[in-house]
N, C-alpha and C positions, 0 to 999 in steps of 0.2 A: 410301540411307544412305551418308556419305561413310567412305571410309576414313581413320585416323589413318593419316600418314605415317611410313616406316620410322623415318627421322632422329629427330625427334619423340618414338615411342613408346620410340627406345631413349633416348636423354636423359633422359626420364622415368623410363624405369627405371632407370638407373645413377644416378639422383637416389636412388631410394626404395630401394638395393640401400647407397649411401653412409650411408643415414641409418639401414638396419638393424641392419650389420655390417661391423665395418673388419678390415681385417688378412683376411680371409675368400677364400675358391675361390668364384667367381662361375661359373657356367653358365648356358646357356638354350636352350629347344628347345621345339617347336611343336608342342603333344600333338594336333593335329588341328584341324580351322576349330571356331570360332573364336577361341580361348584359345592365350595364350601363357604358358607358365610358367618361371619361373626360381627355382635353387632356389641358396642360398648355405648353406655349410658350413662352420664353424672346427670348429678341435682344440680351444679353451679348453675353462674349467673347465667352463663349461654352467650351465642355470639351476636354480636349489633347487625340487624338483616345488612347494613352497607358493608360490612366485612366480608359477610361470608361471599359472595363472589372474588375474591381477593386469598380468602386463605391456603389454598396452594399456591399460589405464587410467592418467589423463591425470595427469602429476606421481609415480607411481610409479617407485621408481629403489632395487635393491637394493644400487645402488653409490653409498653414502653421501657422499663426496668429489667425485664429479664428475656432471656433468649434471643436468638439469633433471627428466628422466623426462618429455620430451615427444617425444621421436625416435619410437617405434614407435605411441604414440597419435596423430602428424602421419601416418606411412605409413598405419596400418590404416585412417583417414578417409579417404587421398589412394585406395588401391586402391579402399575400399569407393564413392566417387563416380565410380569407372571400372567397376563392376558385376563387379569382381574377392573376390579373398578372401585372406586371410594366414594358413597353418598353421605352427604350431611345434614340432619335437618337440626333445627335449632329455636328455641324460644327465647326469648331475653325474658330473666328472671325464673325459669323453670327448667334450664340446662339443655346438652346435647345429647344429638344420638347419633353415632359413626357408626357405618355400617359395611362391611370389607367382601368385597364377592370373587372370590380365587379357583379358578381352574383348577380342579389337584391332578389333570393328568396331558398338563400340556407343558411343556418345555417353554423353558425363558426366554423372551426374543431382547435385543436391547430394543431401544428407542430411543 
């Protein structure tokens, strides 16, 4: 099985870490072979507990003025074809926490 190269998987993830959460404290750290996780954290207001079941699905956006509501439904596909996962916890009025769990040495399936 080939390895994904260092370069490569970090590009990809500063890709899917841009399209999560802007403005945001970015980390990363290697919970053990084979998973790399990275976990992004703002201070915003956070999401309404009735959204968050709702925010990967595709064109959902509780911000009525801008975007499409296809950012986090493009990541959760792009992780999930890397045999990864996307957890989110969230407080209203004390921000989120995305948190990215990626295979680094398994090859991309679609779905």
């Amino acid at each position: 099985m080939k390895q994904i190269p260092n370069q490569f998987l970090m590009a990809v993830l500063a890709l899917i870490v841009r399209l999560l959460v802007t403005n945001a404290w970015l980390g990363y750290a290697i919970d053990g072979p084979p998973t790399g996780v990275i976990e992004v954290k703002d201070t915003g207001s956070g999401i309404d507990p009735r959204d968050l079941p709702k925010i990967f699905d595709p064109f959902f956006t509780a911000k009525k003025r801008t975007g499409l509501g296809l950012g986090l439904s493009v990541c959760e596909r792009i992780v999930k074809n890397h045999g990864g996962r996307i957890e989110v916890e969230s407080q209203p009025g004390e921000g989120t926490q995305v948190t990215v769990h990626l295979p680094l040495e398994q090859k991309a399936t679609m779905i």
